[in-house]
C-alpha positions as a Markdown table, in Angstrom:
| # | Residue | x | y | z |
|---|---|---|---|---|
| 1 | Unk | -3.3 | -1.7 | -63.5 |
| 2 | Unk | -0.6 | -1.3 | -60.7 |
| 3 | Unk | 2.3 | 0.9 | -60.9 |
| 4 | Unk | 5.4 | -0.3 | -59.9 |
| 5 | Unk | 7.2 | 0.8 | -56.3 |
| 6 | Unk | 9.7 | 3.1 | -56.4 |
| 7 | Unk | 12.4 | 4.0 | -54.3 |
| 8 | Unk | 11.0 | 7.6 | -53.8 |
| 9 | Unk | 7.2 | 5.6 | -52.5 |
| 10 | Unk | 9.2 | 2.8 | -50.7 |
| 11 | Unk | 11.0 | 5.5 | -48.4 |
| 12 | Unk | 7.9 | 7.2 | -47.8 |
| 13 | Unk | 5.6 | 4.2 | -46.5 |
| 14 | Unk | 8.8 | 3.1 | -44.5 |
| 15 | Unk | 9.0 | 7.1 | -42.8 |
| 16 | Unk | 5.0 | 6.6 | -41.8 |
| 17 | Unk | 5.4 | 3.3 | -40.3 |
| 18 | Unk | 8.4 | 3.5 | -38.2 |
| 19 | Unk | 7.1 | 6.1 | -35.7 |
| 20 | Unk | 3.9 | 4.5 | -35.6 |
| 21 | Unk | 5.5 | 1.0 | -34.3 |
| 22 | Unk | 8.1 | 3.4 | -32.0 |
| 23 | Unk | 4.7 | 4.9 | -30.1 |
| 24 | Unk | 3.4 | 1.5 | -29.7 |
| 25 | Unk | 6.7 | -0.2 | -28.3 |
| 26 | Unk | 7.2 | 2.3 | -25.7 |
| 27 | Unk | 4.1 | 2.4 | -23.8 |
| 28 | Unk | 4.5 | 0.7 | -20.8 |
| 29 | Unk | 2.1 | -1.1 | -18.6 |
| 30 | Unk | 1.2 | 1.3 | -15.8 |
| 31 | Unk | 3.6 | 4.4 | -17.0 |
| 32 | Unk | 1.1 | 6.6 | -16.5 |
| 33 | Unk | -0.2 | 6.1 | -12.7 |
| 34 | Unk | 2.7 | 7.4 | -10.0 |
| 35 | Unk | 0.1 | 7.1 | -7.1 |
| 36 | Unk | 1.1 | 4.4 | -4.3 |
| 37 | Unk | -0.7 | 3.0 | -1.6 |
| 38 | Unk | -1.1 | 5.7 | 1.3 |
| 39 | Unk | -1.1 | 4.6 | 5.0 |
| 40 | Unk | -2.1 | 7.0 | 7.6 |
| 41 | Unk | -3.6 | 7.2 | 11.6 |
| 42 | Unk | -5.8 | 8.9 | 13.5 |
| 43 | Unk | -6.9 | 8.8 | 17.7 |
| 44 | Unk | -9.8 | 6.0 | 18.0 |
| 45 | Unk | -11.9 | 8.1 | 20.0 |
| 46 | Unk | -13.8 | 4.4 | 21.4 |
| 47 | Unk | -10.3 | 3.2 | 22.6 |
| 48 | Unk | -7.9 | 4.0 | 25.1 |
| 49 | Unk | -4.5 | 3.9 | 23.0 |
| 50 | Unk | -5.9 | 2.7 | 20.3 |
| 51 | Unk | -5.4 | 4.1 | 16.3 |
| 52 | Unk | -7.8 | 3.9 | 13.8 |
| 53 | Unk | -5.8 | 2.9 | 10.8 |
| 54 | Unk | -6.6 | 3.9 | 6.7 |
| 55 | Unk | -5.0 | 1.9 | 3.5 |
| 56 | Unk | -5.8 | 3.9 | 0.6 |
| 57 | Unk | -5.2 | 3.0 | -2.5 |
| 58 | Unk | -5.9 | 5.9 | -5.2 |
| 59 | Unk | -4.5 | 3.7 | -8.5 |
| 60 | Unk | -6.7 | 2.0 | -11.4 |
| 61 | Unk | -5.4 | -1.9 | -10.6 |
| 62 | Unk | -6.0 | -3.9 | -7.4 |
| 63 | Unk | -3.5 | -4.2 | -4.9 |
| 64 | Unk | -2.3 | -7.1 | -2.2 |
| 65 | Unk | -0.5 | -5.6 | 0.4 |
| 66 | Unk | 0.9 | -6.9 | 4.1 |
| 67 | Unk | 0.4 | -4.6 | 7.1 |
| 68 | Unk | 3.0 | -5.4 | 10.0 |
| 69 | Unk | 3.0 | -4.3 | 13.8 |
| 70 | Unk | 5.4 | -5.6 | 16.5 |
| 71 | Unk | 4.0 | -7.7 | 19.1 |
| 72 | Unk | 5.9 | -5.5 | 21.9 |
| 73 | Unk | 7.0 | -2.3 | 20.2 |
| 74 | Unk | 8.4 | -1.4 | 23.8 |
| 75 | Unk | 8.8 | -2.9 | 27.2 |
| 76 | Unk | 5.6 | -3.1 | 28.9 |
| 77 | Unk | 3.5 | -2.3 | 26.0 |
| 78 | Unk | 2.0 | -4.8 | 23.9 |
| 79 | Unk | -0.4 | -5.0 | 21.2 |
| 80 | Unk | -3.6 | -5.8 | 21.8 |
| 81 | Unk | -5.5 | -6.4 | 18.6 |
| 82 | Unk | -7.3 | -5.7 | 15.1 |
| 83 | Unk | -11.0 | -4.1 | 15.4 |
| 84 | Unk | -13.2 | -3.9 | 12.6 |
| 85 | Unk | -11.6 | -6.1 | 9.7 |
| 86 | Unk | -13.4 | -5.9 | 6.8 |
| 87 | Unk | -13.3 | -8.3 | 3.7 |
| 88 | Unk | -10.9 | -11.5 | 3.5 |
| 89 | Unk | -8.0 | -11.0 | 5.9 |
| 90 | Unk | -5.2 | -13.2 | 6.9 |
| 91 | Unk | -3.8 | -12.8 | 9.9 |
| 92 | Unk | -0.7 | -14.5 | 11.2 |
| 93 | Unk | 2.3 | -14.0 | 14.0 |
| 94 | Unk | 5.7 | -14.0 | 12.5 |
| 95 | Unk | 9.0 | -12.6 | 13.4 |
| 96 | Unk | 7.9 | -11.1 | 16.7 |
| 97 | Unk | 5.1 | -9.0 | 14.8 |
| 98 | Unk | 1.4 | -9.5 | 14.1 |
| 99 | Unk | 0.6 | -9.8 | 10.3 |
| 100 | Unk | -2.5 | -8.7 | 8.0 |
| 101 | Unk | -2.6 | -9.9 | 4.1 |
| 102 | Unk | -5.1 | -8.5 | 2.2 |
| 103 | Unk | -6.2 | -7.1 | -0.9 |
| 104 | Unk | -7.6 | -3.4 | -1.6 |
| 105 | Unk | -9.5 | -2.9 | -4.9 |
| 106 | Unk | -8.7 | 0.0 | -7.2 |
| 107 | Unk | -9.5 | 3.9 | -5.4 |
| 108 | Unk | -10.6 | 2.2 | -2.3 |
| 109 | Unk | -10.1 | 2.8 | 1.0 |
| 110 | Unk | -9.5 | 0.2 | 4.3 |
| 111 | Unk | -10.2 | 1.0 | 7.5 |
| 112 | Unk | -9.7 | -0.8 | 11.1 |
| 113 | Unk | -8.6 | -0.6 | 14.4 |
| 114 | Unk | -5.6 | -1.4 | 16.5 |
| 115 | Unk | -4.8 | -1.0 | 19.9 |
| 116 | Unk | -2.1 | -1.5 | 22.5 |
| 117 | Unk | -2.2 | -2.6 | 26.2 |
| 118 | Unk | 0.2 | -1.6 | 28.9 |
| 119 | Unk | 1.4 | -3.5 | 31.7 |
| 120 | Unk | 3.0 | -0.7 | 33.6 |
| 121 | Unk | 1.7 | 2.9 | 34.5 |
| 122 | Unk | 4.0 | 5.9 | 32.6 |
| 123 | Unk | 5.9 | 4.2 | 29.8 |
| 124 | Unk | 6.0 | 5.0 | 26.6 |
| 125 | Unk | 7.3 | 3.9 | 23.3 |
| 126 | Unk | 6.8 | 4.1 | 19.3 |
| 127 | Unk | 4.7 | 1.2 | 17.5 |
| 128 | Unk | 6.1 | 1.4 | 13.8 |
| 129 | Unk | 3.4 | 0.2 | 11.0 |
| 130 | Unk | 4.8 | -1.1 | 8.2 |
| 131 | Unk | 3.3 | -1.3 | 5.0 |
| 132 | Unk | 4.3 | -3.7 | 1.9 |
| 133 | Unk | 2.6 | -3.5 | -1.8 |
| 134 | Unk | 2.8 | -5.7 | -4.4 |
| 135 | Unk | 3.6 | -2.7 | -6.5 |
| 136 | Unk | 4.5 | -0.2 | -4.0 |
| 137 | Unk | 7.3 | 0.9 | -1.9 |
| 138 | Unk | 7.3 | -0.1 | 1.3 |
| 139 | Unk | 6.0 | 2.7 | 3.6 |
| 140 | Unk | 6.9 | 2.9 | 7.7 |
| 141 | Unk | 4.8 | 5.1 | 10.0 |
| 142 | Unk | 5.7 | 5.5 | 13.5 |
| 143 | Unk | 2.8 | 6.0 | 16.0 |
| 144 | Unk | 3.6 | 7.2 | 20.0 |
| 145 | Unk | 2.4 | 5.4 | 22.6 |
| 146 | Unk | 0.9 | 6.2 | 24.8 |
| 147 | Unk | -2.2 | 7.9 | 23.0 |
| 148 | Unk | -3.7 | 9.1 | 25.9 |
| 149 | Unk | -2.3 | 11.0 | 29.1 |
């Protein structure tokens, strides 16, 4: 036999539900990961002015990103490739700067080679690397050139 609801059992099933529902609505999709891509440089030690470059990407989802370095980043100096691509790239010429599209899987780690050549002995300039992410901010490195003395 059923008893019927009160008010006084009424307000208490509505106090236990509400907060449950309130947790569930305000969860966000990735809330809880503030990691970004990284991008960093090092010296290639098998090329003259050359970098070797490292896309990290330390979240728990995939992400596409764009890596973009100016054809001439200073007069005299231009860029002289990509070594050591690994995995589907696309690589394209726009806007006066060489362009690599690719994806890097969750806590993985890309790394290539780029180098620059120089027309004239003794000048110098900065190459900026720029990086895009789907979901990340966009981060700018500058790297000196010349490497090497």
């Amino acid at each position: 036999m059923s008893t019927p609801a009160t008010r006084r059992t009424v307000l208490r099933a509505a106090a236990w539900t509400v907060p449950a529902v309130t947790v569930v609505a305000a969860a966000p999709a990735h809330a809880a990961s503030a990691a970004r891509l990284t991008l960093t440089w090092v010296p290639d030690p098998d090329f003259d002015n050359g970098i070797r470059v490292t896309v990290g990407n330390p979240t728990a989802y995939a992400e596409s990103f764009v890596l973009r370095t100016p054809l001439v980043p200073a007069p005299d100096i231009s860029f002289n490739g990509w070594t050591d691509l690994q995995g589907p790239w696309e690589i394209t010429i726009e806007d006066d700067n060489y362009v690599a599209q690719s994806t890097i899987d969750a806590g993985a780690m890309v790394t290539f080679g780029l180098s620059w050549f120089f027309e004239t002995a003794g000048v110098s300039g900065t190459a900026y690397l720029t990086l895009v992410g789907s979901l990340s901010p966009t981060l700018v490195v500058g790297v000196p050139l010349p490497l090497t003395a």
